[in-house]
LUMMARTI-975795 format. One record per residue (C-alpha): x, y, z; residue in one letter; residue number from 0. Coordinates in Angstrom, 2 decimals. Layout:
! residues N
- x y z loro pator
- X Y Z A NUM
...
***
This chain:
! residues 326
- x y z loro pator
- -88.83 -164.96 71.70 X 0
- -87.70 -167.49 69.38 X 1
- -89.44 -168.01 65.97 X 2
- -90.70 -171.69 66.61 X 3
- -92.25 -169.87 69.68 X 4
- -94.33 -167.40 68.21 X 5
- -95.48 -169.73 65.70 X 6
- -96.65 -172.11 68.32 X 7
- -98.32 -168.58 69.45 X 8
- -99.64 -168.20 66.13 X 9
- -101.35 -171.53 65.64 X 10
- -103.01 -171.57 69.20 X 11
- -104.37 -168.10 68.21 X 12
- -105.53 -169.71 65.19 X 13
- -106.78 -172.40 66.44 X 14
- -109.24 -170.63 69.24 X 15
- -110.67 -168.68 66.16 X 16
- -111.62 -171.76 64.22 X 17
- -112.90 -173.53 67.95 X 18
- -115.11 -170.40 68.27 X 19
- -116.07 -169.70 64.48 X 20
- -117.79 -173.51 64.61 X 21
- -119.20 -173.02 68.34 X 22
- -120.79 -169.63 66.17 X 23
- -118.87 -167.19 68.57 X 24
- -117.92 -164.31 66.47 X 25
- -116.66 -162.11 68.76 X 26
- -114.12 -164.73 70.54 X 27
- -113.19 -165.79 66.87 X 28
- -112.59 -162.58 65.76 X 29
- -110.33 -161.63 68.50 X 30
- -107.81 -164.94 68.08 X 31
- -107.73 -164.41 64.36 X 32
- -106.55 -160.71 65.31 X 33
- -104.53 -162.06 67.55 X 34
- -102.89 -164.42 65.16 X 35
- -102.70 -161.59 62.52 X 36
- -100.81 -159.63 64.63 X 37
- -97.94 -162.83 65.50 X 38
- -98.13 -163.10 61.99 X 39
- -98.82 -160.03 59.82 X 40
- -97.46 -161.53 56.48 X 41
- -99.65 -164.38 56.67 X 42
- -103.45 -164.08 54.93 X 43
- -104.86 -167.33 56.64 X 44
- -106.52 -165.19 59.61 X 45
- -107.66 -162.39 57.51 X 46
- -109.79 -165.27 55.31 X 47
- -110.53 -167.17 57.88 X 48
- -112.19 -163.41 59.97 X 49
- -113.73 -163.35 56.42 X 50
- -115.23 -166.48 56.56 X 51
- -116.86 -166.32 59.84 X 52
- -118.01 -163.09 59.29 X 53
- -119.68 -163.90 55.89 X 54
- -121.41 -167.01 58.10 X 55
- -122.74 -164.30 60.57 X 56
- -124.79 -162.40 57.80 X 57
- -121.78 -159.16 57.56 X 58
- -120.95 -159.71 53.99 X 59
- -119.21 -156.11 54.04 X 60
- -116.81 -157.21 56.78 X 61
- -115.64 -159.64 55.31 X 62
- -115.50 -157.88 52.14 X 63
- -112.75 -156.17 53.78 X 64
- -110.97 -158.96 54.99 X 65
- -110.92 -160.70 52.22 X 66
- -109.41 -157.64 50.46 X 67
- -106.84 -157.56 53.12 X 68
- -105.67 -160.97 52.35 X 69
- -105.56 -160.68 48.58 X 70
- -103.69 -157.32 48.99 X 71
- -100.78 -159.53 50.43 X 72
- -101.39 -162.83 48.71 X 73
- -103.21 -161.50 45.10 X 74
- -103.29 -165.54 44.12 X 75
- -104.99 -166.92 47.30 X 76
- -107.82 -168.95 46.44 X 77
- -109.73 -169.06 49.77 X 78
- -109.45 -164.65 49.68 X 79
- -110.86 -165.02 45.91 X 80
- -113.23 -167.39 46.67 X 81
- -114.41 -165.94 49.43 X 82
- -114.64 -162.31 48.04 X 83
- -116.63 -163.35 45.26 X 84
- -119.31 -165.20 47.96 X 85
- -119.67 -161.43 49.94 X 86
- -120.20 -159.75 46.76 X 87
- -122.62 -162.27 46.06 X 88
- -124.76 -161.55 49.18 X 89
- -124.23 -157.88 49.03 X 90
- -126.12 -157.89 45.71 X 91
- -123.11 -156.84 43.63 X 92
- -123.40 -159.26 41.16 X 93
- -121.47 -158.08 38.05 X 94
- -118.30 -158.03 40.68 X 95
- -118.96 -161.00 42.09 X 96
- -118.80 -162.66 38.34 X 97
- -115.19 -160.99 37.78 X 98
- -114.24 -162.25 40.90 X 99
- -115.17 -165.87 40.30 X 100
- -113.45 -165.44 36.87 X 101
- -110.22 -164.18 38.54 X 102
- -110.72 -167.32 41.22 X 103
- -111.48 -169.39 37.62 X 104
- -108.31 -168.22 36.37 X 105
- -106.12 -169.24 39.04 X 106
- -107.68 -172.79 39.67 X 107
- -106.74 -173.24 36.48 X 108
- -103.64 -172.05 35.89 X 109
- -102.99 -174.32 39.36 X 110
- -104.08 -177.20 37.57 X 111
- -107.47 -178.02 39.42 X 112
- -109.72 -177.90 36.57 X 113
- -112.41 -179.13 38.43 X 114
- -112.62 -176.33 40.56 X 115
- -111.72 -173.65 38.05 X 116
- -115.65 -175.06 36.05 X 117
- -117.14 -174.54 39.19 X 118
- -115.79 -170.95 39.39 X 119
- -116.76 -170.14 35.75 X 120
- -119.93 -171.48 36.19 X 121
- -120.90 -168.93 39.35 X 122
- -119.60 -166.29 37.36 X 123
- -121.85 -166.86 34.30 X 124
- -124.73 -167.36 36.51 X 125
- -124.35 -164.66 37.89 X 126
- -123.89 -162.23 34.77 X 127
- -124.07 -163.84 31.43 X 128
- -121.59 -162.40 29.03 X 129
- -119.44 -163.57 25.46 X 130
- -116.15 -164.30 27.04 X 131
- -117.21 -165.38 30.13 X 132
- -119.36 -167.85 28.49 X 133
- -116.25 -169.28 26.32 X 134
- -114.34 -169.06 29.47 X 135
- -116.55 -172.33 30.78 X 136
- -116.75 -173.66 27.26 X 137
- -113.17 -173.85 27.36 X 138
- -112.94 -175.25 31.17 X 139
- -115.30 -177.87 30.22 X 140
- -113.16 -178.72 26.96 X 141
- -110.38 -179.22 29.35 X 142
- -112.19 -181.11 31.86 X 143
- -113.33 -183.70 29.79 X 144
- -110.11 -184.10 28.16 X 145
- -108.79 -185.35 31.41 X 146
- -110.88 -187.85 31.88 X 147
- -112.11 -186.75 35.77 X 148
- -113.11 -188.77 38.30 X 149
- -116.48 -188.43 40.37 X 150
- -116.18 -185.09 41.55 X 151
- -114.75 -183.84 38.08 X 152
- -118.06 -185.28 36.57 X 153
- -120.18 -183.44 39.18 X 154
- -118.40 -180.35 38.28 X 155
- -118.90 -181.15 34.42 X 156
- -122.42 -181.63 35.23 X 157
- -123.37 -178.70 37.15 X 158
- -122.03 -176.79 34.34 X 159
- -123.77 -178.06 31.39 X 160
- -126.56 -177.67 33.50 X 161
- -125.83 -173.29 33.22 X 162
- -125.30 -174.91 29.45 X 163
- -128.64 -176.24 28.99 X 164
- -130.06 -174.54 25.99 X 165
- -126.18 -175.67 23.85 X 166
- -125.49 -179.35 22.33 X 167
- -124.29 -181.34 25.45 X 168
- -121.69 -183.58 23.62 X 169
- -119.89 -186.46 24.93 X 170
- -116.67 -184.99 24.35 X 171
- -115.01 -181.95 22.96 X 172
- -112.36 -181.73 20.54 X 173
- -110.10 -178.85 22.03 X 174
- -110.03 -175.96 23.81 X 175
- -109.15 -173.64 20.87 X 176
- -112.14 -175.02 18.48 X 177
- -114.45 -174.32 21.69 X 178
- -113.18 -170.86 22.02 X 179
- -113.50 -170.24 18.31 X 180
- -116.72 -171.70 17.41 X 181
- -120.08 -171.78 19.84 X 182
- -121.88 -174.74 20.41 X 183
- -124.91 -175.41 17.99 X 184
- -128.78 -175.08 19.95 X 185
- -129.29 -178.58 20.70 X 186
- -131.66 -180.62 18.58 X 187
- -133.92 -183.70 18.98 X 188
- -132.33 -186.29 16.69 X 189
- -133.57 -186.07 13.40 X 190
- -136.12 -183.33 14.15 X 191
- -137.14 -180.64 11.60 X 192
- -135.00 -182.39 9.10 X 193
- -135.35 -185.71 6.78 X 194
- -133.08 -188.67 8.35 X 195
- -131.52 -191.49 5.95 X 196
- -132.72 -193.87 8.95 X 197
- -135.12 -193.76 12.16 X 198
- -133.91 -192.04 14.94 X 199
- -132.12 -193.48 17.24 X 200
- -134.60 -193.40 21.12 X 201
- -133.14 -190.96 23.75 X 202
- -130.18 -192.98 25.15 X 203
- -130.78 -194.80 28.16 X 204
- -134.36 -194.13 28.53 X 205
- -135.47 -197.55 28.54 X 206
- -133.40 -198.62 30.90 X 207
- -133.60 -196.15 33.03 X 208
- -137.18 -195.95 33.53 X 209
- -137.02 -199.33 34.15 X 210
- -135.26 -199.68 36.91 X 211
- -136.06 -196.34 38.63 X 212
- -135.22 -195.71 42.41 X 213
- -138.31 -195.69 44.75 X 214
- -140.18 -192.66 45.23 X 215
- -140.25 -190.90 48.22 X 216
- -141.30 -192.35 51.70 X 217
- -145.38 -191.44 51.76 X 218
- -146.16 -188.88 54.98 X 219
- -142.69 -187.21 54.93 X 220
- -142.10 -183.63 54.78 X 221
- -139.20 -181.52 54.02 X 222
- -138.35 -180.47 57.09 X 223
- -138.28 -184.24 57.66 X 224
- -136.23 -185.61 55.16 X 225
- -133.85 -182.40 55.80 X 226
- -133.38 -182.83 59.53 X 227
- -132.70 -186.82 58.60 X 228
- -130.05 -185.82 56.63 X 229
- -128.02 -183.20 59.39 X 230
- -128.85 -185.94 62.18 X 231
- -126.90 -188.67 59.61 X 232
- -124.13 -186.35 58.59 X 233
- -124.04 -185.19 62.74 X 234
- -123.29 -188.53 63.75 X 235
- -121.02 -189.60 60.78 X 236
- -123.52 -192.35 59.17 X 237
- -122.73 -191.28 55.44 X 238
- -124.91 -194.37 54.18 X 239
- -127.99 -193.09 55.91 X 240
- -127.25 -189.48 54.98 X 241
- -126.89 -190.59 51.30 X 242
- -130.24 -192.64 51.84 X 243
- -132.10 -189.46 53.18 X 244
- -130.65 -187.46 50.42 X 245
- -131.81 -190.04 47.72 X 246
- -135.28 -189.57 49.71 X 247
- -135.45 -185.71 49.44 X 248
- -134.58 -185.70 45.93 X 249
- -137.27 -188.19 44.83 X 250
- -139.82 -185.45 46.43 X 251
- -138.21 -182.78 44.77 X 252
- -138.92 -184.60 41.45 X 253
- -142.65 -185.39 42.98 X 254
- -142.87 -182.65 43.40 X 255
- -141.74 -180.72 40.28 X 256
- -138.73 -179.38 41.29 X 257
- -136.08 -180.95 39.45 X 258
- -133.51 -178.72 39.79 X 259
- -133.88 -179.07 43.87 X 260
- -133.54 -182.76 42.91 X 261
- -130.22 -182.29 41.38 X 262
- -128.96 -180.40 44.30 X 263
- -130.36 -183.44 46.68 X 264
- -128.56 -186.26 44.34 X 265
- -125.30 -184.47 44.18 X 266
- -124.83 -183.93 47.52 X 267
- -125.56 -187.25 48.05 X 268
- -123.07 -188.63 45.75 X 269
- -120.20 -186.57 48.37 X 270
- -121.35 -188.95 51.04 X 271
- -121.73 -192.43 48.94 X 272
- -120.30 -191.82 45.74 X 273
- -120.49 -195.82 44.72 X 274
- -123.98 -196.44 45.24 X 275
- -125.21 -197.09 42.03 X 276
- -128.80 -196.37 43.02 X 277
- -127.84 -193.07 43.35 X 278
- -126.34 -193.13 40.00 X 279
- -129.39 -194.32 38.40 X 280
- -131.57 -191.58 40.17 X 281
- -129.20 -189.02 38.17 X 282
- -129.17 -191.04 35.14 X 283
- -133.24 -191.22 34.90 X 284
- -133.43 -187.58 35.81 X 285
- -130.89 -186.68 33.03 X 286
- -132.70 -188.59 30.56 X 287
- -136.11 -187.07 31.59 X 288
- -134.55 -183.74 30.84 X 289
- -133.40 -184.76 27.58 X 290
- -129.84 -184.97 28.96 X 291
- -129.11 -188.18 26.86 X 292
- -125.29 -187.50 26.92 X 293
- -125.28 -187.33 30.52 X 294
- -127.45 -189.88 30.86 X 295
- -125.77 -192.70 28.94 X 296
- -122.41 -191.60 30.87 X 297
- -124.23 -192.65 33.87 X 298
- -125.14 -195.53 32.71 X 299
- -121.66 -196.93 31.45 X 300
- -120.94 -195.83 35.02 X 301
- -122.97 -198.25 36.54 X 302
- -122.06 -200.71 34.20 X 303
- -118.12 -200.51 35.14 X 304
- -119.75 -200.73 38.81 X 305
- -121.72 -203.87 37.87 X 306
- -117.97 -205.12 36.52 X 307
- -116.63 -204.49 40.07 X 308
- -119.03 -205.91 42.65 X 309
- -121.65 -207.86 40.68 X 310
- -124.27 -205.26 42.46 X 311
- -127.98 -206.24 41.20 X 312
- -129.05 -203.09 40.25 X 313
- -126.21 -202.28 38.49 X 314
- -126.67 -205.56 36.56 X 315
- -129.81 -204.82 35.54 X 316
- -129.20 -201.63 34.07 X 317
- -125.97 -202.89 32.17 X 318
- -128.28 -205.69 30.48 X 319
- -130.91 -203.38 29.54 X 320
- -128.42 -201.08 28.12 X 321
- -126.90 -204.17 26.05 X 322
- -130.48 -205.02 25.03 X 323
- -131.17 -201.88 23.50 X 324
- -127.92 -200.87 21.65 X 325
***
């Protein structure tokens, strides 16, 4: 049989396993990706994607197994790494699940995808804090920043100052090197504990943020509500009304007292509409009710180069109240 053929082989065998993974048949998708490993026994894709269904279906030390399959033949794969580091994760090994997120870290970066490498760093420090793996996401989010990222860059940047919280969030960084060498100062309320040559400045962007907050949650709805709104949206490919219900469920989380869910809510959001700039200013007026004032004012000059764009009202509003105040 002629190579083009038993690739053709290979891919129909691959694809069966992916048809039957999503339909949440394990057993059929386990036998194509065998079958495709066996067309193909150099290649890691079916051994990761075994892993991956079998990490869906609650059998973290399966795919523990495949995934260490794949990464003995491809040591660098991301999607083996990655999803090694998830099984550990729900097996309860946590220290090994942190090395393995710094080893996935590692690679992003080295590939260039920064983003991704912060996101790494920061499972692995949540999951065991240590010295170097700390200064590992100090010096991910010195590089980050440096490059100026777009949207999903900033959510990335975001999520990790978040694991950050108790350091000085600060607009920018200078380098890598002075982040590795020197740890960021406990952050400090401006001009507190100490005599200040002039008034403190207010937390940035409160005003305006407060101001022109998003509406709270719909009155009557539950959880389970605003949750099955948002799979029915995303099911039927409405983004807009996903991003909507999204904006919803995070206003109750904050209701609520549950800021942290709220995040979650806004960011996921921001995947399906990332240009609304009422979503923005939901994240900007939780950032600056968490003393996030950094963050905060970043979201604001984000609506303003919004308001720039397409005139939008809201975004408008919260670029003149920002002028108003500086």
């Amino acid at each position: 049989m002629s190579s083009e053929a038993l690739y053709e082989q290979y891919k129909d065998a691959l694809r069966r396993g992916h048809v039957a993974a999503l339909r949440g048949q394990l057993d059929e998708a386990l036998a194509a990706y065998a079958e495709a490993a066996r067309i193909a026994p150099e290649r890691v894709t079916p051994h990761t994607s075994a892993g991956a269904a079998l990490l869906r279906h609650g059998r973290p030390g399966d795919a523990v197994r495949q995934f260490e399959v794949a990464l003995a033949m491809g040591p660098g794969d991301e999607a083996a790494l990655g999803g090694r580091a998830q099984a550990l994760v729900a097996l309860g090994r946590r220290r090994e699940a942190a090395e393995a997120f710094d080893v996935l870290a590692e690679t992003q970066a080295g590939a260039g995808r920064t983003a991704d490498a912060v996101d790494a760093a920061r499972r692995g420090l949540e999951l065991a804090e240590g010295r170097e793996r700390r200064r590992l996401l100090e010096r991910l989010i010195a590089r980050l920043q440096a490059s100026e990222p777009a949207e999903p860059g900033r959510l990335a940047l975001e999520r990790a100052l978040r694991v950050l919280e108790g350091l000085a969030v600060a607009p920018a960084v200078p380098s890598a090197a002075a982040v590795a060498e020197t740890p960021m100062a406990p952050a400090q309320q401006p001009g507190a504990g100490e005599a200040a040559d002039t008034a403190p400045e207010p937390p940035v962007g409160h005003a305006a943020v407060i101001a022109l907050a998003p509406p709270p949650a719909p009155a009557g709805v539950s959880l389970d509500d605003l949750t099955a709104r948002v799979e029915a949206a995303s099911d039927a490919g409405q983004p807009g009304a996903a991003a909507e219900a999204l904006l919803d469920l995070g206003a109750l989380h904050m209701r609520d007292g549950r800021p942290d869910a709220a995040l979650d809510a806004y960011y996921a959001a921001v995947s399906f509409d990332p240009g609304s700039p009422t979503l923005h200013l939901a994240l900007a007026r939780l950032y600056a009710d968490r003393g996030w004032d950094a963050l905060a004012a970043e979201k604001l000059d984000l609506l303003e180069r919004l308001a720039r764009l397409d005139g939008d009202e809201a975004a408008a509003g919260v670029a003149a109240a920002r002028e108003a105040r500086r």
